[in-house]
Backbone as CSV, one residue per row, in Angstrom:
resi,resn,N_x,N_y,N_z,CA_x,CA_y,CA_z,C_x,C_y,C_z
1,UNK,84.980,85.318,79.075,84.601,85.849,77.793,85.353,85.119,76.695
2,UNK,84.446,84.617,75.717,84.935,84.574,74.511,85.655,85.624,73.616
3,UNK,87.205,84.857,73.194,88.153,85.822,72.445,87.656,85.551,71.050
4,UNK,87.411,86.182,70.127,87.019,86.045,68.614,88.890,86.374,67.848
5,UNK,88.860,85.570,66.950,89.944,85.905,66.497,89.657,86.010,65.096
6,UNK,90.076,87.511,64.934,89.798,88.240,63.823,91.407,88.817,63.682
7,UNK,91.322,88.809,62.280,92.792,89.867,61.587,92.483,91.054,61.873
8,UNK,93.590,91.823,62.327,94.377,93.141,62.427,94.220,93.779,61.097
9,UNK,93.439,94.402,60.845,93.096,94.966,59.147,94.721,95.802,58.977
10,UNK,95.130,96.553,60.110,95.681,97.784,60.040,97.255,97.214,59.584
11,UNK,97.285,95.975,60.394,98.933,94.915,60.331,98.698,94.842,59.463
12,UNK,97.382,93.871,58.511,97.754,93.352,57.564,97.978,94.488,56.220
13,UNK,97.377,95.953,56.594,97.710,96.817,55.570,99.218,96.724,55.297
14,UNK,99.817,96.864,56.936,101.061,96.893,56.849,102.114,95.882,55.947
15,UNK,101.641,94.898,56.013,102.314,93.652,55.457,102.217,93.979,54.267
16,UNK,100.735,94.444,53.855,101.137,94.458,51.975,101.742,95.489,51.404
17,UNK,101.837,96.703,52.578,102.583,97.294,51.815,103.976,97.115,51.761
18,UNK,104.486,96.439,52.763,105.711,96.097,52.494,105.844,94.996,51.423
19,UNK,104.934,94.382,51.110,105.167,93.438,50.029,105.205,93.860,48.341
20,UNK,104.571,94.888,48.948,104.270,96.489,47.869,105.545,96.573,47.084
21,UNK,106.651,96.861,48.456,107.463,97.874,48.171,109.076,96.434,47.641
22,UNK,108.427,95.292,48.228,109.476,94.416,48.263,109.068,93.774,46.273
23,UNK,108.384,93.533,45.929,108.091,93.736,44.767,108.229,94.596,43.687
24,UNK,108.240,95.767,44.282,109.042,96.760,43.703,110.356,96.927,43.382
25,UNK,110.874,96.455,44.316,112.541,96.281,44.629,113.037,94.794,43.534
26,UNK,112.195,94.091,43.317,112.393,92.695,42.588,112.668,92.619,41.675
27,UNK,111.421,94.208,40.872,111.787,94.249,39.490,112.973,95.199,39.627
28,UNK,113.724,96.423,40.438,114.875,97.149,40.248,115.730,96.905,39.857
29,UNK,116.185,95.763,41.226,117.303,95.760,41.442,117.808,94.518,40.241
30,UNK,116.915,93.335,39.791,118.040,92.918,38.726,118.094,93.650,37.277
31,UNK,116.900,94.348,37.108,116.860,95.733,36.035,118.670,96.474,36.239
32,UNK,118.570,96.670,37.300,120.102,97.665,37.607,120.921,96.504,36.817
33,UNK,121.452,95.366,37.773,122.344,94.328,37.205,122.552,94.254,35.917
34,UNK,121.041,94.160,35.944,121.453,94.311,33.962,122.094,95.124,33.176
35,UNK,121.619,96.498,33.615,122.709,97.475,33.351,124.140,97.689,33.160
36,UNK,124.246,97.253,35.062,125.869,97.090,35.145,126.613,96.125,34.282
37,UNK,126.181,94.832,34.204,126.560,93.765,34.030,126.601,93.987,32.615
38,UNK,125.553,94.837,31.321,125.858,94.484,30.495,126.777,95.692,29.742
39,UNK,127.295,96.858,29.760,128.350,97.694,30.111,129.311,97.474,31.189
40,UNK,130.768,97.107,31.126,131.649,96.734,32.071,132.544,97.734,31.720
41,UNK,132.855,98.419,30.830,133.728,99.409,30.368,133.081,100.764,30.981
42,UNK,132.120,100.708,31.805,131.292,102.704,31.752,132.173,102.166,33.079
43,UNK,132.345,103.472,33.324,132.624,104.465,34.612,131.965,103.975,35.628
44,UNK,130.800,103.499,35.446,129.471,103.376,36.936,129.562,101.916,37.376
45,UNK,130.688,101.139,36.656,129.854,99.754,36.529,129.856,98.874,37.706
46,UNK,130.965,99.209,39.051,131.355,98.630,40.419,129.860,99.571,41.151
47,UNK,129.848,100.291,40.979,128.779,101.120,42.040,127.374,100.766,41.481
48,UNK,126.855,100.615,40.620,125.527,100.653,40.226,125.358,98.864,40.257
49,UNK,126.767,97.919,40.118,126.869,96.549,39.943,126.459,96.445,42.012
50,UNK,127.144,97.079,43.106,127.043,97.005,44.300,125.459,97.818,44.690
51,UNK,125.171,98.808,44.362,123.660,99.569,44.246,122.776,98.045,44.231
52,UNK,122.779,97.546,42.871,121.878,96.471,42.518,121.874,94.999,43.355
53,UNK,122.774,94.982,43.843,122.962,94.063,44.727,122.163,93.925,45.947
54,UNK,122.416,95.406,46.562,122.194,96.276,48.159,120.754,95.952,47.529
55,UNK,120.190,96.424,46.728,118.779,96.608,46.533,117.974,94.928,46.528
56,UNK,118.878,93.809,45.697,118.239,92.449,45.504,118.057,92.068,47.077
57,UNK,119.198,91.904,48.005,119.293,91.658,49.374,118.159,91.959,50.120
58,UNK,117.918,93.372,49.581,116.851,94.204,50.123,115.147,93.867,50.040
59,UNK,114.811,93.380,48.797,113.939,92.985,48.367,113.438,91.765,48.762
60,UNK,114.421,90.603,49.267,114.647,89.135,50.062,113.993,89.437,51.537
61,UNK,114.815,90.821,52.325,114.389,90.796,53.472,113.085,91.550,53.479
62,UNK,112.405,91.920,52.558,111.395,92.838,52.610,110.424,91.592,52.659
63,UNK,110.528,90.768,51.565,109.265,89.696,51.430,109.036,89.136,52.536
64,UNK,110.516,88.455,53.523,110.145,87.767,54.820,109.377,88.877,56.120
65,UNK,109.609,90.164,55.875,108.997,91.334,56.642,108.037,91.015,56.726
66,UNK,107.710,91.236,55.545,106.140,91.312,55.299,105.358,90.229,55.452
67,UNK,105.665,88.826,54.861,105.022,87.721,55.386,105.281,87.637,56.931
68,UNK,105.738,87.659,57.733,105.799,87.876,59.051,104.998,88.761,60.153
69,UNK,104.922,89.820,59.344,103.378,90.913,59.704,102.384,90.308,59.499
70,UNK,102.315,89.713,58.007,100.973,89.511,57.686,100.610,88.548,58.641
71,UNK,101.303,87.590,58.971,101.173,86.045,60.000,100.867,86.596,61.138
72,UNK,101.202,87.523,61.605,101.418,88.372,63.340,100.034,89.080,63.089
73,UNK,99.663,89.560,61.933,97.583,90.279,61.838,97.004,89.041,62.152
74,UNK,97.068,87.654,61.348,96.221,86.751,61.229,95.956,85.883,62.713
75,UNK,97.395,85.922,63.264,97.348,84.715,64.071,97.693,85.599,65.524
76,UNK,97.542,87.105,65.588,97.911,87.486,66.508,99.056,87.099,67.566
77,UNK,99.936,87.461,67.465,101.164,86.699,68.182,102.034,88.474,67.859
């Protein structure tokens, strides 16, 4: 039998939504930085300066997530 190779609709939902959410995170987390970074005298400015960080990191590994799903719907692997 012939294998047809068709995308995984359901993976590739998956992928965008993580690309969803990693895009989301893109605009946050240097939004936060900005914050911290441009108040150094408030009270918050080590925790919301480390918050924004945790979140940029976050947003890096989200994009490779997700392109990696999306590749694993297309090319089945």
């Amino acid at each position: 039998m012939e294998e047809t190779n068709r995308t995984d609709k359901q993976l590739l939902f998956k992928g965008i939504k993580t690309l969803v959410f990693a895009l989301l995170s893109l605009f946050m987390g240097p939004i936060l930085m900005h914050l911290a970074l441009s108040d150094k005298e408030n009270s918050l400015y080590l925790p919301l300066l480390i918050v924004a960080s945790l979140i940029c990191a976050f947003a890096v590994f989200l994009i490779f997530k997700g392109i990696k799903i999306i590749m694993a719907s297309m090319f089945k692997k």
